[in-house]
N, C-alpha and C positions, 0 to 999 in steps of 0.2 A: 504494500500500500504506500503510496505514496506521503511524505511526512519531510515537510523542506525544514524539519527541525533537526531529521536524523541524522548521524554525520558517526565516525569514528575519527580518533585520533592516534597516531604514531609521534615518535616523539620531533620528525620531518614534515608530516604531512597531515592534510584534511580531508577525509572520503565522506562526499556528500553525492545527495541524489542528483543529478543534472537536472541547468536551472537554463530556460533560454536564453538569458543575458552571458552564456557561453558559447554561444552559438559561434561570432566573432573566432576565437581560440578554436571551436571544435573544426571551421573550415577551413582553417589557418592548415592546420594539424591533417587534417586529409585532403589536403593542398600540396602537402610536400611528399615527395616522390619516394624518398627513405623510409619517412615514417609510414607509410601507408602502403609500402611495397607488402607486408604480407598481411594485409589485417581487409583484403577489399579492394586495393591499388587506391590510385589518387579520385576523388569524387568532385564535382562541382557542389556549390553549395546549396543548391536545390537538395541533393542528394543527402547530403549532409544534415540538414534538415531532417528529412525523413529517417533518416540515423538514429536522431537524437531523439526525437518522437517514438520510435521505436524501445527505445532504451527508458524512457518513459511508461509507456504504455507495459514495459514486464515491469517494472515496480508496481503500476495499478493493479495488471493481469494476475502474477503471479508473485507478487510481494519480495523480486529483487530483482536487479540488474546490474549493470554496471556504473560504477559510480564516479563521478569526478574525482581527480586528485587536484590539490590545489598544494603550493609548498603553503606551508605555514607560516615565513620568518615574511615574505613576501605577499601571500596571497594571491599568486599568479597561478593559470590554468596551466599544469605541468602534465596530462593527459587523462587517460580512463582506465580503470582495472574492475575487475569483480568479477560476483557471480555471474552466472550465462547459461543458461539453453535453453534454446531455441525447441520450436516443435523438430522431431527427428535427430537433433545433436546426440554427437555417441557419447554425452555423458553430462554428469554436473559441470560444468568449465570454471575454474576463474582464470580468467583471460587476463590481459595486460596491452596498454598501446601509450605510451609515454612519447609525448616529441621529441624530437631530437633533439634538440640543443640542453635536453638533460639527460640524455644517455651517457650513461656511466659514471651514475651519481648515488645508484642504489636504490633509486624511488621504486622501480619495478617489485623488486625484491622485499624492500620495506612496507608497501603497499598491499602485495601481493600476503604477508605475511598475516596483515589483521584482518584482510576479506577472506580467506583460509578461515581464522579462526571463527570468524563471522558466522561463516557458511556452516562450517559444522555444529557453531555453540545455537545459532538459531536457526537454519533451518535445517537442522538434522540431517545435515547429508551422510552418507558412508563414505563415500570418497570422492575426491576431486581430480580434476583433472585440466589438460594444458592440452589442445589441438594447435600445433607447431607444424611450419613446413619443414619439410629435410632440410632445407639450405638453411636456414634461421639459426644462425650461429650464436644468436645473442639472445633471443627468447631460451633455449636450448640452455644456456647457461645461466637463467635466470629459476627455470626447472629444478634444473639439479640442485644449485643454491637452498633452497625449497624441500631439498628431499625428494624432490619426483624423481621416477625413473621410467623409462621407455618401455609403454605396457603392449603397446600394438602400431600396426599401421593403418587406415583405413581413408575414406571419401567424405567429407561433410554433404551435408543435404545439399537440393537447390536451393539458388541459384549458382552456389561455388562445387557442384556433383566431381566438375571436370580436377578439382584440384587435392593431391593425393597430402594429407596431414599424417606426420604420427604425433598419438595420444601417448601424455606423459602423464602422469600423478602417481599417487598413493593414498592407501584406504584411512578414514578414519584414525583408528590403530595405528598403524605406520606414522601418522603424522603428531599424534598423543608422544608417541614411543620419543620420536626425535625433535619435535617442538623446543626443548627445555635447550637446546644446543643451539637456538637461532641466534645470531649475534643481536637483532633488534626487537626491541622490544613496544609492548601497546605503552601510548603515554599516562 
């Protein structure tokens, strides 16, 4: 359900629900050709739009989605992570799409940590999961980071059928077991 009060914090970052007055940042961000090389390629802002409504409408529909990151010291839109699936996704996802110009800051990974715990402390998942393409050399290490490991290969649904991901995570369990060894922590 949608609640422009809810938000997590890390001791970097602020995951809230996306808010249209992001919109700016979200076309920005699937504007550029790096960032958006595997996450859907580059969109116009039409597109973008419907994105973001989308991502919207699973906080109404099914009470989560992916959430903004915003840094905290700054309060600038530094990309989106969270929960995700779609009808037909091979699995619970929490996904990752960070701009560039903060890659290799840790936000992925930091972010990535308390929609994890998010996911399992409230909506009870058993396990999570990461749809990564082969070549994603850096989501791939943001995984592992994470504790995931390479469970399968498989196709996402339409309209992306033609593009072959492997599914990374670990269950519940797996992620209770190695949790306590995450270098970052909720603030």
């Amino acid at each position: 359900m949608y609640d422009p009060n809810m938000q997590l914090e890390t001791e970097r970052l602020i995951l809230r629900q996306p808010r249209l007055s992001e919109l700016d940042r979200w076309a920005e961000f699937m504007a550029d050709p790096q960032t958006a090389n595997h996450i859907g390629g580059v969109q116009p802002r039409s597109v973008v739009w419907r994105s973001m409504a989308m991502m919207a409408g699973s906080w109404a529909l099914v009470g989560f989605g992916m959430f903004s990151v915003l840094d905290k010291a700054s309060g600038e839109w530094v990309g989106r992570l969270g929960p995700w699936q779609p009808e037909g996704w091979p699995g619970t996802e929490v996904g990752w799409g960070i701009r560039h110009e903060y890659w290799g800051r840790g936000y992925a990974t930091e972010g990535s940590i308390a929609a994890i715990d998010w996911a399992f402390d409230e909506l009870s998942w058993s396990e999570v999961i990461h749809t990564i393409a082969p070549d994603n050399l850096n989501s791939q290490a943001v995984a592992k980071r994470l504790g995931s490991t390479l469970l399968r290969s498989t196709t996402l649904p339409a309209p992306y059928a033609n593009l072959a991901v492997d599914v990374w995570g670990q269950s519940r369990s797996q992620w209770q077991a190695q949790r306590s060894n995450l270098p970052l922590r909720m603030a």
